[in-house]
C-alpha positions in Angstrom: 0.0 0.0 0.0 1.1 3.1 -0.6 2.5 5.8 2.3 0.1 8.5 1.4 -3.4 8.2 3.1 -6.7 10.3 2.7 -7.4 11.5 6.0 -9.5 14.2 4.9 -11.5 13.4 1.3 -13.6 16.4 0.3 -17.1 14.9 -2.1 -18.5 17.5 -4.1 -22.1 16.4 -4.8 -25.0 18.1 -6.4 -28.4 16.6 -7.4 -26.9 14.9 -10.5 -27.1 10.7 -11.0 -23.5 10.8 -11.1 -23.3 12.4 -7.8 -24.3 8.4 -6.5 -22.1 7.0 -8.7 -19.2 9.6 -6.6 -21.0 8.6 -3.5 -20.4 5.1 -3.7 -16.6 5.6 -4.1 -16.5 7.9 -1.5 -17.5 6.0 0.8 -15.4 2.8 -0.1 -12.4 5.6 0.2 -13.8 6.3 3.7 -14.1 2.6 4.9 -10.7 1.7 3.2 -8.7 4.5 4.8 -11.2 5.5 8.2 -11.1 9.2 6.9 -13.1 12.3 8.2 -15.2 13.4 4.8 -16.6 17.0 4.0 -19.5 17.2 1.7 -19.9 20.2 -0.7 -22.6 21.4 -2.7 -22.6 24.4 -4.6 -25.7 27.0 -5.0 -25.0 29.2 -8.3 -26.2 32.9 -6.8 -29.4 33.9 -7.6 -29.8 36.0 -11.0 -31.8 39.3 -10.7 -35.1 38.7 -12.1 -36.8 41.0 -15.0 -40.4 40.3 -14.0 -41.9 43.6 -13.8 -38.5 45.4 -14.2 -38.8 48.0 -17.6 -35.3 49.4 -18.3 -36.9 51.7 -20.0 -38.3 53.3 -17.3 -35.1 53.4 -15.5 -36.2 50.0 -13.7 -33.5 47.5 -12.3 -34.2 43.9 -11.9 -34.8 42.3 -8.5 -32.8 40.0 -6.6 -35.9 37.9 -4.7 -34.3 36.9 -1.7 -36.5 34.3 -0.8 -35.7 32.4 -4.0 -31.8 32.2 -3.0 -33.3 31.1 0.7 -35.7 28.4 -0.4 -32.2 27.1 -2.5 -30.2 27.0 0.5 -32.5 24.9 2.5 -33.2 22.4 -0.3 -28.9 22.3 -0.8 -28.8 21.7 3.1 -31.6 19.4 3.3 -29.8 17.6 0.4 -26.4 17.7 1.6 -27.9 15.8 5.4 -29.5 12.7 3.1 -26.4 12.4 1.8 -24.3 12.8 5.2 -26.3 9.4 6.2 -24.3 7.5 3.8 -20.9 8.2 6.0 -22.0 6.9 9.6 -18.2 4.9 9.5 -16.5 8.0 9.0 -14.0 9.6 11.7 -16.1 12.9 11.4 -18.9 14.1 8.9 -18.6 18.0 7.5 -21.2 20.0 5.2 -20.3 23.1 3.4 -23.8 24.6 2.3 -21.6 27.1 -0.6 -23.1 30.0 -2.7 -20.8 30.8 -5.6 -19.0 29.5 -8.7 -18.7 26.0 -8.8 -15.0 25.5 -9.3 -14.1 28.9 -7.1 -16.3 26.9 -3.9 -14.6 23.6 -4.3 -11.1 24.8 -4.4 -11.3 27.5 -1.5 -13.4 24.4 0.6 -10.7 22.0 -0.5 -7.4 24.5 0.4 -9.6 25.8 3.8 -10.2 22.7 5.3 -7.1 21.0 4.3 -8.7 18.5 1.9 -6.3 15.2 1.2 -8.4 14.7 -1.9 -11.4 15.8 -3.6 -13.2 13.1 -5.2 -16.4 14.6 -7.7 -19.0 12.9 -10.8 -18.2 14.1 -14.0 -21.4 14.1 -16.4 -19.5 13.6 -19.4 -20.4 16.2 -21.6 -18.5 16.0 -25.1 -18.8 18.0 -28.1 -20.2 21.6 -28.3 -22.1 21.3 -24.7 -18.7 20.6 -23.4 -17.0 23.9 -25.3 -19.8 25.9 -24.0 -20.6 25.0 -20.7 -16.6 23.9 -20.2 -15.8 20.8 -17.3 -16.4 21.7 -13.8 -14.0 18.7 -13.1 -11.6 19.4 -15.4 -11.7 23.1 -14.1 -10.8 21.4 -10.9 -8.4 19.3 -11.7 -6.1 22.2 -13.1 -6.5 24.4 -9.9 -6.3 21.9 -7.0 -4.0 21.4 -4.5 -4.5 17.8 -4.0 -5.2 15.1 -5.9 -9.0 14.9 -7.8 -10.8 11.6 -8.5 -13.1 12.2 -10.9 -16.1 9.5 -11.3 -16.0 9.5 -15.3 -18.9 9.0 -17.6 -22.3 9.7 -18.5 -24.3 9.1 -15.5 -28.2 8.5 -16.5 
């Protein structure tokens, strides 16, 4: 076996089927090595709506706060059905984010000293992919630590 050990494995999940297919390794990881795992999920901020907003006029669109409120507590209610899952780990964390997706893994990853960050990839390919770009590979570029990405397209 080799000397290095993943005390601290960071999951980044959202509400994506390859998010259980990340799960499930994750927790092998955790049994394997008896780690402390930190679960992430990321909220994009809420865009201002336009609803009733005439530029025109002079009118700016609205933030509704309660949208961005409603989001959290879904993510947090989210990220506790997954905490279930990791009742053999040392210690269970959940990071409820609000940001860019990449910018939120990496500062979670580098602040709580992440060993490795294991995250689904839903294999985009083609012109979805050069739009929308790889949140994993993103990740991969910028981390500190090593990245296991769960390949594939997860339907």
């Amino acid at each position: 076996m080799s000397s290095h050990r993943f005390n601290r494995i960071l999951l980044a999940v959202d509400d994506t089927p390859c998010t259980v297919k990340a799960i499930d390794y994750a927790k092998d990881l955790v049994r394997e090595f008896r780690s402390s795992i930190a679960l992430v999920t990321v909220v994009p901020p809420t865009s201002p709506a336009n609803y009733g907003a005439d530029p025109l006029l002079g009118q700016q669109p609205i933030v509704v706060p309660e949208v961005s409120e409603i989001q959290q507590e879904s993510a947090q209610r989210f990220l506790e059905s997954v905490a279930v899952h990791f009742e053999g780990a040392q210690e269970v964390f959940l990071f409820n984010k609000v940001g860019h997706v990449r910018d939120e893994i990496l500062s979670t990853a580098t602040e709580w000293t992440a060993d490795l960050i294991v995250m689904g990839s839903n294999g985009r390919t083609g012109f979805e992919h050069f739009i929308s770009g790889s949140v994993s590979e993103s990740v991969i570029r910028k981390a500190n630590c090593p990245v296991l990405v769960i390949p594939g397209k997860c339907e």
